[in-house]
Residue frames relative to the residue before (quaternion, step in Angstrom):
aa qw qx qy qz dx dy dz
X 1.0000 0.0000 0.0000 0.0000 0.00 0.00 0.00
X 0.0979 -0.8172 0.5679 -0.0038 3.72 -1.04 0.73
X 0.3208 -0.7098 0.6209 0.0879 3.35 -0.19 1.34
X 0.0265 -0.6788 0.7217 -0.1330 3.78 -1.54 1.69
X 0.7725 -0.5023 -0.0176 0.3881 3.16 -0.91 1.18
X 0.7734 0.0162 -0.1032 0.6252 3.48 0.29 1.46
X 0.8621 0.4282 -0.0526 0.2659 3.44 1.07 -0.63
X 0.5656 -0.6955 0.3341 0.2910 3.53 -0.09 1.35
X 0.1398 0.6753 -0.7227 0.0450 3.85 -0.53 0.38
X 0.0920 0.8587 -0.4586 -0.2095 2.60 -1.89 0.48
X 0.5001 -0.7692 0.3061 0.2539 3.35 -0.63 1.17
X 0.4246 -0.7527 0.3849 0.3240 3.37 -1.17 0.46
X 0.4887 -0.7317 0.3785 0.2871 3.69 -0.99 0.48
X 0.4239 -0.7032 0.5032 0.2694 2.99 -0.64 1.71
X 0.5085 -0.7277 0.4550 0.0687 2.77 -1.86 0.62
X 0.0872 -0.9551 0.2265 0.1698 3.33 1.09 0.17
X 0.1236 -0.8355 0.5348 -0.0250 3.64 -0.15 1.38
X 0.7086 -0.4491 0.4136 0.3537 3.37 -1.79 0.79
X 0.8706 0.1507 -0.2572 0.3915 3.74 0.50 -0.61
X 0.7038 -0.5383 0.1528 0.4376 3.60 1.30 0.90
X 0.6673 0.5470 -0.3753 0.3385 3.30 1.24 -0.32
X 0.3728 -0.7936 0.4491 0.1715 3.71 -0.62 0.58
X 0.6549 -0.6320 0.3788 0.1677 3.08 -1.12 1.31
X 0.7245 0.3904 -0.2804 0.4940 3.22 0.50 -1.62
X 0.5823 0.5087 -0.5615 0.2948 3.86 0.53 -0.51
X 0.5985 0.6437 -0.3650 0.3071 3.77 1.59 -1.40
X 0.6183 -0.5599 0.4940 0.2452 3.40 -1.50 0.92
X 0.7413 0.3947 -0.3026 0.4507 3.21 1.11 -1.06
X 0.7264 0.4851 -0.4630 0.1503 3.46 0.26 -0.28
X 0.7594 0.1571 -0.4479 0.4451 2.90 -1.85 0.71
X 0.6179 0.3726 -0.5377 0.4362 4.03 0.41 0.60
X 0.6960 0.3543 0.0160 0.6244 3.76 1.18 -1.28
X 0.8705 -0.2015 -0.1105 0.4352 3.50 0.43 -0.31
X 0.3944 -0.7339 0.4369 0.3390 3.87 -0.55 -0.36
X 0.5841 -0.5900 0.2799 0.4821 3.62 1.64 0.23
X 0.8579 -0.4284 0.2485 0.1370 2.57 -1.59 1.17
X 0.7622 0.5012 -0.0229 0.4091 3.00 0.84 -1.13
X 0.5801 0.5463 -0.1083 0.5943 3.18 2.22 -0.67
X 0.6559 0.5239 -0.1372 0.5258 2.88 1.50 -1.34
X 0.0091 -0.8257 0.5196 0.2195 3.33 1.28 -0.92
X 0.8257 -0.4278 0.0385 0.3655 2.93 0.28 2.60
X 0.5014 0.5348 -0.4249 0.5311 3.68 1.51 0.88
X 0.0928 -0.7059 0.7018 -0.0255 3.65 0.42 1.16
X 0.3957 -0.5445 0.6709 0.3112 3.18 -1.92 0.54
X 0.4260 0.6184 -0.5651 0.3417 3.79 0.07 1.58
X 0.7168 0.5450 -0.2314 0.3683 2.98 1.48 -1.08
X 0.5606 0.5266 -0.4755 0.4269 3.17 0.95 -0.17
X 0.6265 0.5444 -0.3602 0.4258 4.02 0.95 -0.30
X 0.5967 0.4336 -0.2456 0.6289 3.69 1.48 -0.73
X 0.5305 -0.5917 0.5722 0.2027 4.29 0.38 -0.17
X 0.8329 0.2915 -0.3409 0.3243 3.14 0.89 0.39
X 0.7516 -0.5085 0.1508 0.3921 3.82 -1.00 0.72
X 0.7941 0.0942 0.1346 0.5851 3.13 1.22 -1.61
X 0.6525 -0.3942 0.4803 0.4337 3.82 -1.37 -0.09
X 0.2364 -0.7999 0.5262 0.1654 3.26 -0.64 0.59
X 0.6249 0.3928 -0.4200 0.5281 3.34 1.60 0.17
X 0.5143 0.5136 -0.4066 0.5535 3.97 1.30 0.49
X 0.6021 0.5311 -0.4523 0.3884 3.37 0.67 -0.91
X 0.7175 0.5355 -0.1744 0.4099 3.71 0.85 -1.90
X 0.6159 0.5600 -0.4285 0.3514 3.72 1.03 -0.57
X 0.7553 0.4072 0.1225 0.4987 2.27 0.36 -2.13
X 0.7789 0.2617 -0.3502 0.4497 4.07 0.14 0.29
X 0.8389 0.2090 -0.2931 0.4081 2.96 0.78 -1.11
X 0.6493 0.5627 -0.2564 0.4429 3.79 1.35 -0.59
X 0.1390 -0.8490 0.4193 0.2900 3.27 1.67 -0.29
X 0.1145 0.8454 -0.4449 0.2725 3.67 1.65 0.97
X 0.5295 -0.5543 0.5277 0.3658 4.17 -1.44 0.33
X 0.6628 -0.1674 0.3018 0.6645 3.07 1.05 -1.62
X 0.7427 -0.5091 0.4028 0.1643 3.11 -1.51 0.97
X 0.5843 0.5248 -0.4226 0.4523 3.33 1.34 0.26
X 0.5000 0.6669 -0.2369 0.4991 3.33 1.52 -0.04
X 0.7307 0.4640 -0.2448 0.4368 3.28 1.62 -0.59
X 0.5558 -0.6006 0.4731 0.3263 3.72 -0.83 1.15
X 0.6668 0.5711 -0.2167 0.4269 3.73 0.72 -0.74
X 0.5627 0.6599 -0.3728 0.3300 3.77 1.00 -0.42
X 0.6500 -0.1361 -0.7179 0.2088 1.82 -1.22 1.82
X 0.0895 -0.7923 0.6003 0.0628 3.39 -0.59 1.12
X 0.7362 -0.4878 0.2476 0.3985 3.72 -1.57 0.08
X 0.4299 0.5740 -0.5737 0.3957 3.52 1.59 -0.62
X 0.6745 0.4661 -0.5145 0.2511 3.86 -0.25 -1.16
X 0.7436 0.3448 -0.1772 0.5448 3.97 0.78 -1.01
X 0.4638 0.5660 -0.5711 0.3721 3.91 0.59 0.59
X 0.7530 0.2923 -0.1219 0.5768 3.61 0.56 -0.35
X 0.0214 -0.7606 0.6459 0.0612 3.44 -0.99 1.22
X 0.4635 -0.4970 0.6848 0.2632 3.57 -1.84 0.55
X 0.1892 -0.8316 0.5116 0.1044 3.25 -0.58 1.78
X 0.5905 0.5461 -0.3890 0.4492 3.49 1.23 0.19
X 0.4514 0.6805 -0.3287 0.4744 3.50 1.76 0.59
X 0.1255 -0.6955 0.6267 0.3282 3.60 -1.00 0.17
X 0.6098 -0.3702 0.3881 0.5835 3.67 -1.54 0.16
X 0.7517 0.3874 -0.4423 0.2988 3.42 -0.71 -0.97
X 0.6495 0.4725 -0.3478 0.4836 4.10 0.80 -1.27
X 0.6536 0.4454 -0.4317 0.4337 4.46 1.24 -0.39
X 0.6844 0.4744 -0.4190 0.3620 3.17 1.16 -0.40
X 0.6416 0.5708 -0.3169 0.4026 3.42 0.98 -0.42
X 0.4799 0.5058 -0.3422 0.6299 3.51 1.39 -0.29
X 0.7028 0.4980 -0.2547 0.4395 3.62 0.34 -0.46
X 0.6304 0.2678 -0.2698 0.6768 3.37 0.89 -0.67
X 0.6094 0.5498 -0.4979 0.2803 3.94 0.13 -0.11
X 0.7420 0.4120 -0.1643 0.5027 3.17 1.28 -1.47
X 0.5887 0.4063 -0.5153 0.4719 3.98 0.92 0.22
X 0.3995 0.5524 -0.5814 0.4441 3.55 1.23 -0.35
X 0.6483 0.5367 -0.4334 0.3222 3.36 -0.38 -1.78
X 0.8163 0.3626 -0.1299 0.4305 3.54 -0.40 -2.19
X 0.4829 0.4665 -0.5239 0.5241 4.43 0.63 0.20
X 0.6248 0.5434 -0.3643 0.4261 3.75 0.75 -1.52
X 0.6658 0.5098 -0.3784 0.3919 3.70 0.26 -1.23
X 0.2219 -0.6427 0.7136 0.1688 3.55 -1.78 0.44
């Protein structure tokens, strides 16, 4: 909850994912998916790309046995730019991209 002059707002609770991007911001969640983390790295994308799992969940979390990917010496690797959001322009993926390494450097 955040208090503006005099007034209660309230904010929603990020969600926090292995590769920094955030659920609650995603259109799809809770209509399409319930997060990553529920899903355990089985967004309802992958079934449109052919594959089982996130490949940037699979690598954290299975094979790096990592929190998040901000933990990894390697960030930004190619998983993050193998897969585009086709309802994205380049310039609005790169900025998601640089938001969510922002995000996962910030973590401890």
């Amino acid at each position: 909850m955040l208090v503006r002059q005099g007034r209660v707002c309230m904010t929603k609770k990020k969600i926090e994912t292995v590769c920094g991007f955030s659920c609650s911001d995603c259109d799809h969640h809770k209509k399409d998916c319930l997060g990553c983390e529920k899903v355990t790295g089985k967004p309802f994308w992958t079934a449109f790309v052919n594959i089982d799992q996130c490949p940037i969940y699979e690598c954290c979390t299975t094979m790096k046995n990592l929190p998040h990917c901000g933990k990894c010496p390697e960030l930004v690797c190619e998983r993050f730019t193998r897969f585009n959001n086709p309802e994205m322009t380049a310039g609005q993926a790169a900025a998601a991209l640089a938001a969510a390494e922002n995000e996962l450097r910030s973590r401890k």
